[in-house]
C-alpha positions in Angstrom: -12.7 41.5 17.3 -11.4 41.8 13.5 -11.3 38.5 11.7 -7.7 38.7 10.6 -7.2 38.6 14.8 -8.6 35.0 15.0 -5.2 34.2 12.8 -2.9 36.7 13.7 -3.2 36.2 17.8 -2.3 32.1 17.3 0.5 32.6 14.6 1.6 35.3 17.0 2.1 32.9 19.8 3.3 30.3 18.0 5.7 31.8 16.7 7.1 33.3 20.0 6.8 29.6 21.4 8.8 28.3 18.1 11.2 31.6 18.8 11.0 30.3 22.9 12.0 27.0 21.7 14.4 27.6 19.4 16.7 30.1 21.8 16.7 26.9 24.2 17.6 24.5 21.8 20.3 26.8 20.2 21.7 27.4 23.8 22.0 23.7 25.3 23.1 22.0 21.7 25.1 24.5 19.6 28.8 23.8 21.5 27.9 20.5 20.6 26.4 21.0 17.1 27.2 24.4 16.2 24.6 26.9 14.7 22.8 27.2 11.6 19.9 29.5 10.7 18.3 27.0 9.3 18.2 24.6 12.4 17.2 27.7 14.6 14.6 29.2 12.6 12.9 25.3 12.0 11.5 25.7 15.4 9.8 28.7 14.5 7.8 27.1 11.7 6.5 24.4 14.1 5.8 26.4 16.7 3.5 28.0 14.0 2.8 24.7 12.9 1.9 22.8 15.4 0.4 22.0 18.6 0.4 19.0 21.0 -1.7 18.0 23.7 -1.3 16.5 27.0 1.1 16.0 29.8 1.2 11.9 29.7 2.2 12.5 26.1 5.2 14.2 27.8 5.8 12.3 30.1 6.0 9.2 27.7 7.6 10.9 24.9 10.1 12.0 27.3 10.7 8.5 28.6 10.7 6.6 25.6 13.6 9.0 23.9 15.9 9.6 27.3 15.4 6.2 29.5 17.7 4.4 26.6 20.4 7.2 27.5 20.0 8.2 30.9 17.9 5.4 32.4 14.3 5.3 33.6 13.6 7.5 36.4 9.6 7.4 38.2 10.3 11.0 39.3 11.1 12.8 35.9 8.2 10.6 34.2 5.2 11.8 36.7 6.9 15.4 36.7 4.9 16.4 33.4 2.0 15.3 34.3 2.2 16.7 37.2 3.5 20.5 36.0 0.9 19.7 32.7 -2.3 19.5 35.3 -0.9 23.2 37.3 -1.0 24.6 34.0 -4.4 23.2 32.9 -6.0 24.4 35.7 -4.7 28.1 35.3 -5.4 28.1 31.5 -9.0 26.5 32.2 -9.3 30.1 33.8 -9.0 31.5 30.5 -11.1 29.1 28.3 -13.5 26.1 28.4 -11.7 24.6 25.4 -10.0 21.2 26.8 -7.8 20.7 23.9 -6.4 24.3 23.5 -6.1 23.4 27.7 -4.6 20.9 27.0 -2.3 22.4 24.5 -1.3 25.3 26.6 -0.3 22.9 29.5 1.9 20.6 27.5 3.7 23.6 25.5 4.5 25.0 29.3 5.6 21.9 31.1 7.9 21.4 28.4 9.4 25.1 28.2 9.4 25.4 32.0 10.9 21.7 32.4 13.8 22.3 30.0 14.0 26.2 31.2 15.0 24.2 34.5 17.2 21.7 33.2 19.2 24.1 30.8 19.7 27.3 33.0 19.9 25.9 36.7 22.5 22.9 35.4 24.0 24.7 32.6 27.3 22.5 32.9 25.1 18.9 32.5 25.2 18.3 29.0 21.7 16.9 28.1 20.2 13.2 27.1 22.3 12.3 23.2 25.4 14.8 24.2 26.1 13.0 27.9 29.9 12.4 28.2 30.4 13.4 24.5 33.0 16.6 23.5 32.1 20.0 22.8 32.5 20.4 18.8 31.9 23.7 18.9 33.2 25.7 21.8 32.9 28.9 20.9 29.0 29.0 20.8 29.6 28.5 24.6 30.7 32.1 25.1 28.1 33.4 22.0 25.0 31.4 23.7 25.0 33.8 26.0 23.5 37.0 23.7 20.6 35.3 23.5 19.9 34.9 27.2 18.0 38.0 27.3 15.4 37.5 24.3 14.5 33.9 26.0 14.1 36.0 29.4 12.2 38.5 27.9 10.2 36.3 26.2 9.2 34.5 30.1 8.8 38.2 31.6 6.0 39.1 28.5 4.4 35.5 29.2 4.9 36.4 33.1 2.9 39.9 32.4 0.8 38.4 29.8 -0.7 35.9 32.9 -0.7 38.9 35.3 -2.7 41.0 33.7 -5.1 38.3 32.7 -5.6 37.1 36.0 -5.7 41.0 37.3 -2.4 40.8 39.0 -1.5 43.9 37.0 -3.5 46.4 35.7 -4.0 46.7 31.9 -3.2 49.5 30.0 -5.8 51.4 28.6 
């Protein structure tokens, strides 16, 4: 493998994780906070940026910022951990690298935990914008055209998994 690939394949899938993120964070907040570039294109660069590790750190980080809004709830807090340790033991069948395990298993529970939250109760406003107005209700209807880049992004990681684990062939 080329050396430029050891960077390239990482920036690569950060950025689609910052690109992931950012889709979902446009879509649930921008009737309440409209949309800027700037705001949108932030999660990119962390996404290339940064990693995290852990499904407690989750599951705590999640508790600490939402229980002082919407309460404390034993069932959301062991849901990471939870998701984190189904994803941990599919990445281990990739690599014997805990922390990049450990990685990929946070970075999933999140976007799989929030997918759930944001498109299967799209009418709950989330944690700070509970019981607040829509500012901006316009980006309600224009949310919608970028549905399909944050699907397509889940099909590619779908495939991506498949034809890891042999699921799908690969193509030559």
């Amino acid at each position: 493998m080329p050396a430029w690939t050891e960077f390239l394949i990482p920036a690569t899938v950060g950025a689609v994780g910052g690109v992931h993120a950012a889709t979902w964070g446009m879509y649930k907040d921008s009737p309440h906070e409209g949309f800027t570039w700037r705001t949108y294109l932030r999660s990119v660069w962390v996404g290339l940026l940064l990693g995290s590790a852990g499904g407690w750190i989750s599951a705590f980080g999640g508790a600490w910022k939402d229980a002082p809004i919407e309460g404390f709830e034993i069932r959301k807090f062991f849901r990471s951990p939870i998701i984190a340790l189904l994803f941990a033991l599919l990445s281990a069948r990739f690599t014997a690298d805990w922390l990049l395990v450990a990685i990929v298993a946070v970075g999933y529970t999140i976007a799989t935990t929030e997918t759930y939250k944001t498109f299967f109760f799209p009418s709950v406003p989330r944690g700070k914008f509970a019981g607040k107005p829509v500012l901006c209700p316009g980006m309600l209807r224009l949310r919608h055209y970028f549905v399909p880049l944050y699907v397509g992004i889940w099909a590619a990681v779908a495939g991506a998994v498949s034809i890891a684990l042999g699921v799908l062939p690969r193509v030559p």
